[in-house]
C-alpha positions as CSV (number, residue, x, y, z in Angstrom):
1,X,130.9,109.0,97.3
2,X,133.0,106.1,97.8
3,X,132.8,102.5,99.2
4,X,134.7,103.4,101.9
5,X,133.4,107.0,102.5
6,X,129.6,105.7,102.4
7,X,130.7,103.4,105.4
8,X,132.9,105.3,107.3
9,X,130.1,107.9,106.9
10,X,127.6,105.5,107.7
11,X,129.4,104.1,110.8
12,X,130.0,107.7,112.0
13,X,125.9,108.2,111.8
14,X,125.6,104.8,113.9
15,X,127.7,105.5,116.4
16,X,125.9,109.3,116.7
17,X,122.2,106.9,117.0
18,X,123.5,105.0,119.7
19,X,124.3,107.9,121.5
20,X,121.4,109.8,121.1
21,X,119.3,106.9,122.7
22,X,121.4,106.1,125.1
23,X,120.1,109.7,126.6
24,X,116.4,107.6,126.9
25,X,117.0,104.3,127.2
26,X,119.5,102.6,129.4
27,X,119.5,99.1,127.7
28,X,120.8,100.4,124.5
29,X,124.5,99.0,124.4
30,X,126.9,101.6,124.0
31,X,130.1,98.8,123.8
32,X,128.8,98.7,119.7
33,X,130.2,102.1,119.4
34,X,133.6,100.9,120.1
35,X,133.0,97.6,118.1
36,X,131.7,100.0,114.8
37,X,135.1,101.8,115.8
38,X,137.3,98.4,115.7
39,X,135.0,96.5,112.9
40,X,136.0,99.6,110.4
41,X,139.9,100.6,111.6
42,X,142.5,100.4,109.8
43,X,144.0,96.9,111.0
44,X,140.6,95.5,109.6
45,X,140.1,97.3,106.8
46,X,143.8,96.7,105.4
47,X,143.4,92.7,106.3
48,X,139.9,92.5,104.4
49,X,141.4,95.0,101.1
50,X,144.6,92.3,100.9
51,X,142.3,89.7,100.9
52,X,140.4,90.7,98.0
53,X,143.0,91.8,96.4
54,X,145.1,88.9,96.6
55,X,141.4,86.5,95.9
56,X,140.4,88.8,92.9
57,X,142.8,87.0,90.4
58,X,141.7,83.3,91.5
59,X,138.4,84.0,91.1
60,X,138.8,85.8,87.5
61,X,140.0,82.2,86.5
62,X,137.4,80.5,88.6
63,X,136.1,78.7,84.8
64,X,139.1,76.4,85.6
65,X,137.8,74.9,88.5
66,X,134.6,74.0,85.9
67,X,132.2,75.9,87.9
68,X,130.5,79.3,88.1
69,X,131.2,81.3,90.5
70,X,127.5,82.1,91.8
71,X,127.3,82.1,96.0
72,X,130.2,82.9,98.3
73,X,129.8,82.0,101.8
74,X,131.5,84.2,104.1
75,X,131.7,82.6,107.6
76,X,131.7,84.9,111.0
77,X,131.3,88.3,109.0
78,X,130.7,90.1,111.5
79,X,129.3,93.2,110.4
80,X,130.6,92.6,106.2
81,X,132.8,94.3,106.0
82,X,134.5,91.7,103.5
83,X,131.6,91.7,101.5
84,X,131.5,95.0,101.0
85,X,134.7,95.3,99.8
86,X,134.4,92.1,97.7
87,X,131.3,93.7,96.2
88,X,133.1,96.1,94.4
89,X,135.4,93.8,92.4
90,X,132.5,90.9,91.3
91,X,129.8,90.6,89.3
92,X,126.6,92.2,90.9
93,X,125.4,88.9,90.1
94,X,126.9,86.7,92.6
95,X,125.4,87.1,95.9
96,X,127.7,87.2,99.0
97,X,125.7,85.0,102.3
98,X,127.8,87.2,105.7
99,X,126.8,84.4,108.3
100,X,127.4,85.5,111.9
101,X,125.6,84.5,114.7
102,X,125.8,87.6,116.7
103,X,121.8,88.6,116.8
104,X,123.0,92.6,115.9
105,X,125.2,92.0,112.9
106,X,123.1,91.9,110.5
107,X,121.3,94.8,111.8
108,X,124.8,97.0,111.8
109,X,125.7,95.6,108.4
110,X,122.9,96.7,106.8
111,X,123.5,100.0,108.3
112,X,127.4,100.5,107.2
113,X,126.3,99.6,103.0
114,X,122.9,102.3,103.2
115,X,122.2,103.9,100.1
116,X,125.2,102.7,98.2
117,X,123.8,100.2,95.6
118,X,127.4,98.9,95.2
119,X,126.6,96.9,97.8
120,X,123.6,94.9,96.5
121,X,123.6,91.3,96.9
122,X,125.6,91.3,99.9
123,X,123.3,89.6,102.3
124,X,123.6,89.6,106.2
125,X,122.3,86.1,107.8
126,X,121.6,85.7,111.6
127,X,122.5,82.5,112.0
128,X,125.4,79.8,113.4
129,X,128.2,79.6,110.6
130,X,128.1,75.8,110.6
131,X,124.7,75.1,111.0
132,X,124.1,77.3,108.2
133,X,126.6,75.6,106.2
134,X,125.8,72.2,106.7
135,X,122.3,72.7,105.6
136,X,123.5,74.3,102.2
137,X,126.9,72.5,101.7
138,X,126.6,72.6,97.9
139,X,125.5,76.1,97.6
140,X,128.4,77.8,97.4
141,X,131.9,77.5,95.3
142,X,133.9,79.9,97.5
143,X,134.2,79.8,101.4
144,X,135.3,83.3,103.1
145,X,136.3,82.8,106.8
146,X,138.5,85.7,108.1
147,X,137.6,84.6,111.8
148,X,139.1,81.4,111.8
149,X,140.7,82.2,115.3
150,X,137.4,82.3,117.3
151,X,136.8,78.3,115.8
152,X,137.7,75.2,117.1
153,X,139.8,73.4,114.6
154,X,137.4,70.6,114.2
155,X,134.9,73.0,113.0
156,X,137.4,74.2,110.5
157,X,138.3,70.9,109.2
158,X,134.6,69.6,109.5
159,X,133.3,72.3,106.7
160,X,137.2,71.9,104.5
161,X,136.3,68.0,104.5
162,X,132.7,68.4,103.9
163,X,133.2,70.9,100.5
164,X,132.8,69.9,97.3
165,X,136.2,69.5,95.5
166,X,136.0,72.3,93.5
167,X,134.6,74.4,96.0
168,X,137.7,77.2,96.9
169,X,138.8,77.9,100.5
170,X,140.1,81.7,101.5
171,X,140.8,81.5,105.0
172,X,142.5,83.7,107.7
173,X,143.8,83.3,111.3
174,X,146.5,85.1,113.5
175,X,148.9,84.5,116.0
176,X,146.8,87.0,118.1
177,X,147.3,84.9,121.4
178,X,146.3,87.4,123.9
179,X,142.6,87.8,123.2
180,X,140.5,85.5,124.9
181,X,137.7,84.7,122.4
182,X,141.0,83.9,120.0
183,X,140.8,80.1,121.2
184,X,142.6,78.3,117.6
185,X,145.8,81.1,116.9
186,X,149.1,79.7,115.3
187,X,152.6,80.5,115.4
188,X,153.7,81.1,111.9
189,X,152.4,80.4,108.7
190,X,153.3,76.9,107.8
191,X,151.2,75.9,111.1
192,X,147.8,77.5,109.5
193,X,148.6,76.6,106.3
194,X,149.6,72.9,107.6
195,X,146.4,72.5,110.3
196,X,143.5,73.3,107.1
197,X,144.9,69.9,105.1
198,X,143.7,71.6,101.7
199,X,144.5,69.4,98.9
200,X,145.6,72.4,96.7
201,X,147.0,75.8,97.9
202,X,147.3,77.9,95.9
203,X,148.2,80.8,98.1
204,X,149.6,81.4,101.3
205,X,151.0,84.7,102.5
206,X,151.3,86.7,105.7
207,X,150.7,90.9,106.8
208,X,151.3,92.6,109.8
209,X,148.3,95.0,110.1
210,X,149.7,96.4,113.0
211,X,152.6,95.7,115.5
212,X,150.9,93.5,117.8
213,X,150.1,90.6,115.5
214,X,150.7,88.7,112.2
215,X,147.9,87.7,110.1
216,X,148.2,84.5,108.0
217,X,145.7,83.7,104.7
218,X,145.5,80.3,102.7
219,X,143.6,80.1,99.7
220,X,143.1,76.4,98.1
221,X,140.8,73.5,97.5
């Protein structure tokens, strides 16, 4: 079985558990069969396979940064989706922390990567992105943060400012304005790219995963 089969099957089986105790217990929250839905669609799953895909070459010449690639922080993961599919490019070595401070996450993480050991060493953490951060700031040498819509810039620039040097940014936004929670969108590119100040970028590209927004990524130091 595949990555991608294991969690589509997996997410399938989740959504069938909610279900079946929704019959017997009406506090079980039957909006997280919808949000397995939406974590795992297409629009998501194509954004988080260009990422990799476009990171996997920076971090094969990591050495030139003169560190080792050995923790990667990856900042409102929701339910890891990124990880997973990072996992399956990296060392099993290097551990992958999916921060998010929704209390279920973790819980619906761990469920999506059961029984597929090619997802070992990516970690789901209950906790608040920055405080998390802030408390482990020279941890890791690659920050993930796919989410950066739902933070207020000054949180953004806060952890870019606060990084080691060497430490490598991969960040996403959209110009998603329409959602509510989506409180730090941009117009085009060169905004995003211009509002995270990276010393260094070393990528910056665009995708349309589906025809109601663009999604913008920078990757730099």
């Amino acid at each position: 079985m595949t990555y991608k089969e294991t969690i589509y099957k997996n997410a399938l089986d989740e959504i069938n558990n909610i279900y079946e105790e929704s019959k017997y217990n009406s506090k079980v929250d039957l909006f997280r069969s919808q949000d397995l839905i939406t974590s795992t669609n297409s629009a998501q799953m194509s954004s988080k396979e260009w990422l990799v895909e476009t990171l996997i070459p920076f971090i094969s010449d990591f050495k030139y940064l003169n560190v080792d690639l050995t923790d990667i922080l990856v900042m409102g993961s929701w339910y890891g989706l990124t990880g997973m599919i990072l996992r399956q490019h990296i060392n099993n070595d290097i551990k992958i922390w999916n921060i998010d401070s929704d209390p279920d996450a973790a819980r619906y993480c761990n469920s999506l990567q059961r029984n597929n050991s090619d997802f070992d060493n990516n970690v789901p953490i209950t906790d608040d992105a920055m405080e998390y951060y802030f408390d482990r700031t020279n941890t890791f040498q690659l920050i993930i943060n796919t989410s950066c819509e739902h933070m207020e810039q000054e949180d953004l620039q806060m952890v870019l400012n606060s990084k080691p040097a060497n430490t490598m940014a991969c960040f996403q936004s959209n110009n998603y304005h329409k959602e509510a929670e989506h409180i730090n969108t941009h117009d085009s590119l060169d905004s995003f790219v211009e509002s995270l100040n990276l010393a260094s970028v070393y990528y910056k590209g665009s995708m349309e995963p589906s025809a109601d927004f663009t999604r913008y990524m920078v990757i730099g130091v």
